[in-house]
C-alpha positions in Angstrom: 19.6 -119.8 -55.3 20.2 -122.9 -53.7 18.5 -126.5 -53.7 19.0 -129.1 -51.0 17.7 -132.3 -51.4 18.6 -135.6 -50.0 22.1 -134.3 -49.4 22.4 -133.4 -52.7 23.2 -129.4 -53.7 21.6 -127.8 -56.8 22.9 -124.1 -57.4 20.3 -122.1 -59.6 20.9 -118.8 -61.3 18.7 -116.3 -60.2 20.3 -112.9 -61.3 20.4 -110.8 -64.5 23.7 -109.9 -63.5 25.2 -113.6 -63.7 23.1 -115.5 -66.1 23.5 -115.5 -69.9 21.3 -114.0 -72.4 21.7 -117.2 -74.2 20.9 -119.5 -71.3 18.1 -116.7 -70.6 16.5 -116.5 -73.8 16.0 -120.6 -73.8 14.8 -120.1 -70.5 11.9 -117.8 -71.7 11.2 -119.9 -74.8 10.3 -122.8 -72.7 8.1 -120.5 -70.4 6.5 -119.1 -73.8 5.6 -122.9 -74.6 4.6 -123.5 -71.7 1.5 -120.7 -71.6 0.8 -121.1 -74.7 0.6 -125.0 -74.9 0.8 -126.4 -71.4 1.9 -129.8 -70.4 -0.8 -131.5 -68.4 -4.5 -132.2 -67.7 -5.3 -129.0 -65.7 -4.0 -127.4 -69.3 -5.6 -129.5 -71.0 -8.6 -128.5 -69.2 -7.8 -124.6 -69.6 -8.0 -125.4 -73.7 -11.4 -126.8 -73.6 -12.9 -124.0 -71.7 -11.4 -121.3 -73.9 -12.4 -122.9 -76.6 -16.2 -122.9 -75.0 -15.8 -119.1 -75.0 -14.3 -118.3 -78.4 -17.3 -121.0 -80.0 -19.2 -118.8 -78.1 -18.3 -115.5 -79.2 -18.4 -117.0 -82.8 -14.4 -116.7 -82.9 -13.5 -119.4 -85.6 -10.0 -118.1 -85.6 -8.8 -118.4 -82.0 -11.2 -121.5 -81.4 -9.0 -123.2 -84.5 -5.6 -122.0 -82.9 -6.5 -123.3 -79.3 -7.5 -126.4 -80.9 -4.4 -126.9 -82.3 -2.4 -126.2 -78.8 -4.7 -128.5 -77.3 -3.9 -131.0 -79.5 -0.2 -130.0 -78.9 -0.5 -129.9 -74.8 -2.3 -133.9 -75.1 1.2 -134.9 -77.2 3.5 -133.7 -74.5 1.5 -135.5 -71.9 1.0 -138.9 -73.8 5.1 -138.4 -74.2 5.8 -136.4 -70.9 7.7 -133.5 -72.3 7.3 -130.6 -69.8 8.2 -127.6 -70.9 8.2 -125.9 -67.5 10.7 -128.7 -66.4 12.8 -127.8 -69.2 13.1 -124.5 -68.1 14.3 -125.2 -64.5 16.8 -127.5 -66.1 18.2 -124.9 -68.0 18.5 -122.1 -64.9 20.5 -125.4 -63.3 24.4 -123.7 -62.9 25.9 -126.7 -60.6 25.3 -130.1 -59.3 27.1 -130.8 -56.6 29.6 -128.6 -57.4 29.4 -129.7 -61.3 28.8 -127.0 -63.6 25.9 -127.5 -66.1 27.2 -126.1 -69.4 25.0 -127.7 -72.1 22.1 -126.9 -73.0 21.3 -128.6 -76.2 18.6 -131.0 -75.7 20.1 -134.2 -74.5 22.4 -131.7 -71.5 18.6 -130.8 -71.0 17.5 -134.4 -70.2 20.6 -134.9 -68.3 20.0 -132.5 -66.2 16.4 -133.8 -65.6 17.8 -137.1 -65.1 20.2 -136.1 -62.5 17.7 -133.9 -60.7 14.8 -136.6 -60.7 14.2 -136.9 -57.1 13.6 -133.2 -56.8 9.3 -133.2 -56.6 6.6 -131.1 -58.8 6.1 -128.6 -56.5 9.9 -127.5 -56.0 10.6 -127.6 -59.5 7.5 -125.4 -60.6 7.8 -122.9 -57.6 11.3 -122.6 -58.2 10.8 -121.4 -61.6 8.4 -119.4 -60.6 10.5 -117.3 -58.0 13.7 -117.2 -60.6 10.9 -116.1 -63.5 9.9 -113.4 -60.6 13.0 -112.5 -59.3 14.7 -111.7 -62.9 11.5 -110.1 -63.9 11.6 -107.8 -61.2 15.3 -106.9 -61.5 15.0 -106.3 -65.6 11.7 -103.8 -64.6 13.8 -102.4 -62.1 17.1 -101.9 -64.6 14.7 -100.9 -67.8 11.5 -100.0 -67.0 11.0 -98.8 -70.5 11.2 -102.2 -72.0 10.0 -104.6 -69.5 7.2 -102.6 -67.6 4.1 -104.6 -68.6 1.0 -102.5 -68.5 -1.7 -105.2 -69.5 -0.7 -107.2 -66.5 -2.1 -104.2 -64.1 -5.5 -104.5 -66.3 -5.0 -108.2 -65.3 -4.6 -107.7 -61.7 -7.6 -105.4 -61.7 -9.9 -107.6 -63.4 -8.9 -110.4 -60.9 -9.1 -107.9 -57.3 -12.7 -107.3 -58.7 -13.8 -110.8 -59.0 -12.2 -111.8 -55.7 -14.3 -108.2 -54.5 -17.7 -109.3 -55.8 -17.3 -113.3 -54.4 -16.5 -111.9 -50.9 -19.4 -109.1 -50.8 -21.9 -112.0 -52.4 -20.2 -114.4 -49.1 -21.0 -111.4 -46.7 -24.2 -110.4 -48.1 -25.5 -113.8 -48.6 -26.3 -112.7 -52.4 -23.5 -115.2 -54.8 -26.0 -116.5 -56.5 -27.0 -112.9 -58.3 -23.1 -111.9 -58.6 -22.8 -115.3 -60.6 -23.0 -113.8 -64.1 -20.7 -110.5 -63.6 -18.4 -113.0 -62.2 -18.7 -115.8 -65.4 -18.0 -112.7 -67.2 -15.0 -111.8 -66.0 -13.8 -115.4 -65.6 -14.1 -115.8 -69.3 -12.4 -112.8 -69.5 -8.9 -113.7 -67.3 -9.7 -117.2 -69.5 -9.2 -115.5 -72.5 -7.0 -112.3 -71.7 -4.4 -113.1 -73.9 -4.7 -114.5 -77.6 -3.6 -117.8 -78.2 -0.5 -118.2 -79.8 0.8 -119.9 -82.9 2.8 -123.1 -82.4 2.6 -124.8 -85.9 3.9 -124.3 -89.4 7.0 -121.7 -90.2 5.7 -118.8 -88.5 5.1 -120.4 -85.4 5.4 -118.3 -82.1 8.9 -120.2 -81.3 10.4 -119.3 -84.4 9.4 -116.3 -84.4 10.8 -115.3 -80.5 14.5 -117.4 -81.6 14.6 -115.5 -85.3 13.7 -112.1 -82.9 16.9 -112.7 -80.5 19.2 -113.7 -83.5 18.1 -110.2 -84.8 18.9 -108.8 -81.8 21.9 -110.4 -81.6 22.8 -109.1 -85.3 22.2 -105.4 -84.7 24.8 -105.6 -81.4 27.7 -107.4 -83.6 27.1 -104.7 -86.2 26.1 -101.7 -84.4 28.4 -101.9 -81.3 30.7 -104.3 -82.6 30.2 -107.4 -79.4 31.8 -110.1 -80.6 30.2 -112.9 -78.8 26.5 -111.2 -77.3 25.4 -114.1 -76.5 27.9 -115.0 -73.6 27.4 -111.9 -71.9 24.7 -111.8 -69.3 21.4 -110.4 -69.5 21.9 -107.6 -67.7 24.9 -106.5 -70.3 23.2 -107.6 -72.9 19.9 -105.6 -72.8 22.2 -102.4 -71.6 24.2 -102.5 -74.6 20.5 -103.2 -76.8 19.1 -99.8 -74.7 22.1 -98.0 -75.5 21.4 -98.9 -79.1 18.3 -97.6 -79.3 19.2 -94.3 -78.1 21.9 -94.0 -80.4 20.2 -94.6 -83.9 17.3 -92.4 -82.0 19.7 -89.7 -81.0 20.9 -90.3 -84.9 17.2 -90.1 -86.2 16.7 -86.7 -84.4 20.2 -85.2 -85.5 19.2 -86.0 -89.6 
């Protein structure tokens, strides 16, 4: 995937079958921050309104942990760290022709720098259709692992609502729909449970001490040297083929 902007050429990874697991896996931890906590004021907004639902339902628990991601998501505006940004700067491959090897934190902000005429919208939309993309090729490779099932109860609950504010535009009748719709916007607000982003069991500790695991077992079990410099689509091959061995060994004991 290719960039052009004011004669200046950004290559993108966009495949399974050419992008690192490690480069992916930082990729996806960014993303994970970014739902959880957000990075500006339509976020921030998205806090306070499932925060109105959870005091609502008398849910101390998840009204305390979106409190805290609020307070999180207001930090990274006040100091503009953008998770989402991060994430495209991490897919970058080349600019200009230059590879974009590092990704500690300062490559990171390099990148950024060097990419800081590109606007909002093609930064976020291009993460979008990469997240997409290699979404849709790892559903497509293993549908076992990756097919999401909570996301087609999503869908469904959002086809209804768009259902029942066209028949209330039609039939002239919105204003009785207006609760079964509230109802089901609080529940797309609150589909998934907020996540953990303090202290040492934090939500990004636990996804990087997850993919070190993973990493473990294929060093041990298969003996790959190196698993984090082979691509993603290697990489969770030779983690599916794993699994069916030690099952294939459960069944034989």
């Amino acid at each position: 995937m290719k960039i052009l902007n004011k004669d200046k050429k950004i290559e993108l990874f966009d495949s399974i079958e050419t992008l690192l697991i490690e480069r992916f896996q930082k990729f996806n931890k960014y993303l994970l921050i970014d739902s959880g906590i957000g990075s500006d004021i339509s976020d921030i907004n998205t806090h306070i309104d499932r925060m109105l639902v959870y005091n609502s339902d008398g849910d101390r628990e998840k009204l305390a942990l979106e409190a805290e991601n609020l307070r999180q998501n207001i930090y990274f505006v006040l100091t503009e760290l953008n998770p989402k940004y991060n994430a495209f700067a991490v897919m970058v491959k080349s600019i200009d022709g230059k590879p974009c090897n590092d990704l500690t934190d300062e490559g990171i902000k390099d990148v950024l720098k060097s990419v800081s005429e590109l606007t909002h919208k093609q930064v976020t939309d291009s993460v979008d259709t990469i997240k997409k993309k290699l979404t849709d090729e790892l559903v497509l490779y293993f549908p076992q692992q990756f097919a999401d099932n909570s996301m087609i109860e999503y869908h469904s609950y959002m086809s209804r609502r768009a259902e029942m504010i066209i028949e209330g535009i039609i039939n002239d009748n919105i204003e009785e729909k207006q609760s079964q719709i509230e109802r089901i916007n609080n529940m797309l607000l609150t589909f998934a449970d907020p996540m953990k982003f303090f202290g040492s069991d934090n939500a990004e500790i636990a996804y990087d001490k997850q993919f070190e695991t993973m990493c473990l077992n294929l060093t041990e079990q298969l003996n790959i040297i190196e698993p984090k410099k082979t691509t993603t689509l290697t990489f969770y091959n030779a983690f599916e083929h794993l699994k069916k061995r030690l099952s294939n060994g459960r069944q034989s004991d």
